[in-house]
N, C-alpha and C positions, 0 to 999 in steps of 0.2 A: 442284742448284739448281732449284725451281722457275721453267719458262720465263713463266707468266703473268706473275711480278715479275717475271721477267730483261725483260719487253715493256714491263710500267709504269715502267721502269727505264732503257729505252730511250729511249721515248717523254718520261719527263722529261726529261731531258738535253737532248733537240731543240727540246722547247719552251723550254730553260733558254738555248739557241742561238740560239733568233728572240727572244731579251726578253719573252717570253712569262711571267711570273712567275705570272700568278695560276693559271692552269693548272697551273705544273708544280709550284707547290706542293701543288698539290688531290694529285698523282700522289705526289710525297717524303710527305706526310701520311699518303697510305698505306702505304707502304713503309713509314715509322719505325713508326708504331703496330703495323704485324706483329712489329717486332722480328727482324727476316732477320736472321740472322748476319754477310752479307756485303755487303749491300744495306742497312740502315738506319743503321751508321752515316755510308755517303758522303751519302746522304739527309738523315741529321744534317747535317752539314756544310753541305749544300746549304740545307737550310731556313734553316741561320746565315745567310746567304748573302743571302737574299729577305727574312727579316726585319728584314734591317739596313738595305738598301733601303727598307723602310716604316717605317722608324723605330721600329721595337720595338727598343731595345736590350735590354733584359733579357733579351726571348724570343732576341734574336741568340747571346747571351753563354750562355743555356742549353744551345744544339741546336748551337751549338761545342762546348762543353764535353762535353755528352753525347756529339758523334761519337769523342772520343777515348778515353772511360770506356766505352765499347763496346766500341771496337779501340783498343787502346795502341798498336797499329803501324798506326795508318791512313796515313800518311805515304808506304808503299811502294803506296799505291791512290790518293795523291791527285798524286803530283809523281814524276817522270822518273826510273829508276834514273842517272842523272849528277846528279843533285841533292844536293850533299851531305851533307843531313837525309834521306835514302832512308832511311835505317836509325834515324830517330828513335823512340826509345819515349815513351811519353807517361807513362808509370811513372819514369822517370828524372827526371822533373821535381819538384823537389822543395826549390828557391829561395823562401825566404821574401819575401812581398813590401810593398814599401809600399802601403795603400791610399788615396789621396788622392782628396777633392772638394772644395779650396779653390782657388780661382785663385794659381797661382805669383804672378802680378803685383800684384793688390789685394785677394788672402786671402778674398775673395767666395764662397761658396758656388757649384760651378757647374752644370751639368745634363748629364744622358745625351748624349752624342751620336752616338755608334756602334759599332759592335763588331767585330773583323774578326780574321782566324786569318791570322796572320805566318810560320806555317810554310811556306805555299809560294813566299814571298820567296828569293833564292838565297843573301840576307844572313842569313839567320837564324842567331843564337848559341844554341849550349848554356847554358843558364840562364836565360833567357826562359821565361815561360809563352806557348804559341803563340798565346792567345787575348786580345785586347788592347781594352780598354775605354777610348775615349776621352770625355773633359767637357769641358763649353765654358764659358766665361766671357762671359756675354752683354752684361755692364759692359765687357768688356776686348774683346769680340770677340778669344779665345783660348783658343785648343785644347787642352787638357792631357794626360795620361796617368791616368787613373786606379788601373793599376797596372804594378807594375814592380818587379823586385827590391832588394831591402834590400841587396845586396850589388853592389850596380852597378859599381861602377870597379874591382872583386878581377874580373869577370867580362869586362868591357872587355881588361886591363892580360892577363889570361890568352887571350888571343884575337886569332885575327890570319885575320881572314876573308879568303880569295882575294881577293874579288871588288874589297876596300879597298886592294888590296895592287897590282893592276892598272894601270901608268901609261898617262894618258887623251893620247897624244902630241899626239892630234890637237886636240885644245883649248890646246894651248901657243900656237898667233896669237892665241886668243883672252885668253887672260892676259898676251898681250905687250900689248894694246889696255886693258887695263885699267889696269896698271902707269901706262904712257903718262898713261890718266884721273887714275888719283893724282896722278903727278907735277905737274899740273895745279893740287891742293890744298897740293901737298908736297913741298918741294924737299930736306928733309934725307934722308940716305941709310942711317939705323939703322933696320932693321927686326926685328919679331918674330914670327915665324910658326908662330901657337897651332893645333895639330891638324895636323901635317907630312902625316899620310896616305904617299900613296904618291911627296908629293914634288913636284908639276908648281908648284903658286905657287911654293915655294923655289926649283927650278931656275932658273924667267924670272926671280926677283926679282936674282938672280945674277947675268944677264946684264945686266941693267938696272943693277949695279954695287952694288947694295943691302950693305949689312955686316948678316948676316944671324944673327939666332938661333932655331930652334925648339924647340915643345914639343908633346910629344909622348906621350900615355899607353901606347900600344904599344910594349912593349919592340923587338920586331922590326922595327916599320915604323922607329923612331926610329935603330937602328944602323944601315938600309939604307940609309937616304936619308944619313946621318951620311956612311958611306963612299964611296956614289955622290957627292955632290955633295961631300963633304969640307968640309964645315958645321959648328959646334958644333949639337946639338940634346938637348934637356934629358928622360931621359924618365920621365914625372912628370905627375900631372895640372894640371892648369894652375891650379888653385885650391890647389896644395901650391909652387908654383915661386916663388920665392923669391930678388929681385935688386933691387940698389940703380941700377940702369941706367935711362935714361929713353928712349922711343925714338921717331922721328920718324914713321912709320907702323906699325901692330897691324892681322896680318889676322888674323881672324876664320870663316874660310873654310869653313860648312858642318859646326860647331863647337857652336853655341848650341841646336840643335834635343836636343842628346844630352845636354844637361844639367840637374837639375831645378830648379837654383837658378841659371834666366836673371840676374834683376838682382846676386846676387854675382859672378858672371861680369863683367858689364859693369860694374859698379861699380869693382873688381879693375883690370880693363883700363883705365879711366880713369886710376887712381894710376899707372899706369905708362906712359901718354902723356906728353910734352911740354905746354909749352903750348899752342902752334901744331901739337900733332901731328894725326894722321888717322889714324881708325878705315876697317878697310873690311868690312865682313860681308854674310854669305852665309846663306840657310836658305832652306827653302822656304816658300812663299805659300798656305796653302789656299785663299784667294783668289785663285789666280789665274787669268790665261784656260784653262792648260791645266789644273788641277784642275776646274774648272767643264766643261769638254768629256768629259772622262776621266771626272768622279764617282769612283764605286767604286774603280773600274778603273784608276784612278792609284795605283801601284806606291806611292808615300808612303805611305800606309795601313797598309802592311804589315811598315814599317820596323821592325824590334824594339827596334831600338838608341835611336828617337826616342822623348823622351818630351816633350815641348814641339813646336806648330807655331803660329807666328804669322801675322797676318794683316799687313797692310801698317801698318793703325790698331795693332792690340797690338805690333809691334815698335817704332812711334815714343814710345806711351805707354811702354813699357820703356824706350827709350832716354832719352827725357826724364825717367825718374824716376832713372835714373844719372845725369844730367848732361851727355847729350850731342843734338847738333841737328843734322839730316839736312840735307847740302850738296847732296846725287844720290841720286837714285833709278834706276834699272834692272830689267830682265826680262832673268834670267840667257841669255847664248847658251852656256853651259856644261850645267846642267839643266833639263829641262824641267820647269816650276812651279816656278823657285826666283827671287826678287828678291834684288838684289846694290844696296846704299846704300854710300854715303862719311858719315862724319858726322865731326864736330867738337865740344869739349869746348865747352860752351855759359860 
């Protein structure tokens, strides 16, 4: 390896360390235009990186793309052998995908808004493309996916990430205080709890006395929690599940951002409230104070599995064009950046 790059190679990196972008790009610019073997695609990567910061998305979406059509295994130079994508090829990819520029919510045409590589997320699924192009809907103030695979819930339903699989103990006061808040809105005690995950809403809602059903697209997570809590829990996606039951609170819990058809979701989940029932849902805020502090560098961004992010404004238009009106509003103490509402059937 030539030490002159191995120096301009260094030297970017430090300036990539103090926020230094316009420098360290001048430094990556050179490096990629040599073409190093070993040096220009992390350089690729990196330029995605500064360019997506300036608002080039194309140029972002490019000099992503290129670091991996360079090295197919840049993966093992970009994230920690305990990373469980360490050994991802970029040849292995090979998921058809949908490409979308309409707004899910009012079918609008939407625009560029950024571009970021998912593979150093610790969530990232096999079947994803690591490189993910987000559109905004400037009518809806909302965020969309531009692309994502055609075969979404075969790749979901085959996947059972660690890191989803994790119960979060220590947030159980905190879902005990929430419970408490519903009960507030909602004294019946049939619940259904869409996206079980690794289990912590359905636990507390148990204690709370709740008569409980979940659904769940992960086969795995769905019989875990089944047998830990000894629950019925249906596993299926929730746009397939299928009951003549009506039920007095629907959590929503961190649910809506992974699906691409938000209002048949909520729509869906209407038919199946009461009338006096309570919605309670969860998703993140790009809007919020911690994405605004964070930018980039809020871990959301990278999520593979999100293909929707709403803003506080796009979820209540959502919610109002299924037919439901926001009783509370909240800033999650479970994630950071994520807003947690109660709403009712309007």
């Amino acid at each position: 390896m030539n030490n002159s790059y191995e120096d301009v190679f260094t030297e970017a990196e430090q300036l990539l360390k103090n926020n230094q972008d316009h420098d360290a790009e001048e430094k990556y610019l050179l490096l990629h235009d040599k073409a190093h073997k070993e040096l220009s695609p992390i350089a690729s990567f990196r330029l995605g990186e500064i360019y997506n910061r300036k608002k080039l998305v194309k140029e972002s979406s490019q000099f992503h793309t290129n670091a991996f059509l360079q090295d197919p295994l840049l993966a093992n130079k970009l994230i920690p052998e305990t990373h469980p994508m360490y050994h991802f090829n970029y040849l292995s990819f090979k998921e058809p995908e949908h490409k979308v520029t309409a707004c899910p919510l009012c079918s609008l045409q939407g625009e560029l808004h950024s571009c970021y590589n998912s593979l150093t997320n610790v969530d990232f699924v096999q079947g994803f493309n690591p490189v993910r192009i987000w559109m905004q809907c400037r009518s809806c103030n909302h965020i969309f996916a531009h692309n994502y695979p055609i075969k979404l819930n075969k790749i979901l339903t085959n996947s059972s990430p660690e890191l989803y699989f994790q119960k979060r103990v220590e947030t159980l006061p905190i879902i005990g205080d929430i419970f408490s808040n519903i009960k507030r809105f909602s004294k019946g005690s049939k619940l259904l709890d869409i996206g079980t995950g690794a289990g912590e809403m359905a636990a507390v809602a148990k204690e709370f006395l709740y008569s409980i059903t979940g659904v769940e697209i992960r086969p795995v997570y769905a019989k875990h929690v089944s047998d830990t809590l000894e629950i019925p829990i249906v596993k299926t996606d929730f746009m397939h599940y299928e009951t003549n039951e009506l039920y007095d609170v629907i959590i929503l819990g961190d649910v809506i951002e992974h699906t691409p058809e938000p209002l048949k979701v909520l729509k869906k989940v209407r038919t199946l409230l009461k009338k006096d029932g309570i919605l309670w849902i969860s998703t993140p805020n790009f809007e919020s104070g911690y994405t605004a502090i964070m930018k980039d560098k809020d871990a959301m961004w990278r999520v593979c599995e999100h293909v929707n992010y709403f803003s506080y404004t796009s979820l209540l238009k959502a919610l109002e064009i299924s037919g439901f009106v926001c009783m509370e509003y909240s800033a999650s103490k479970r994630f950071y950046g994520s807003m947690e509402l109660i709403v009712a059937k309007q």
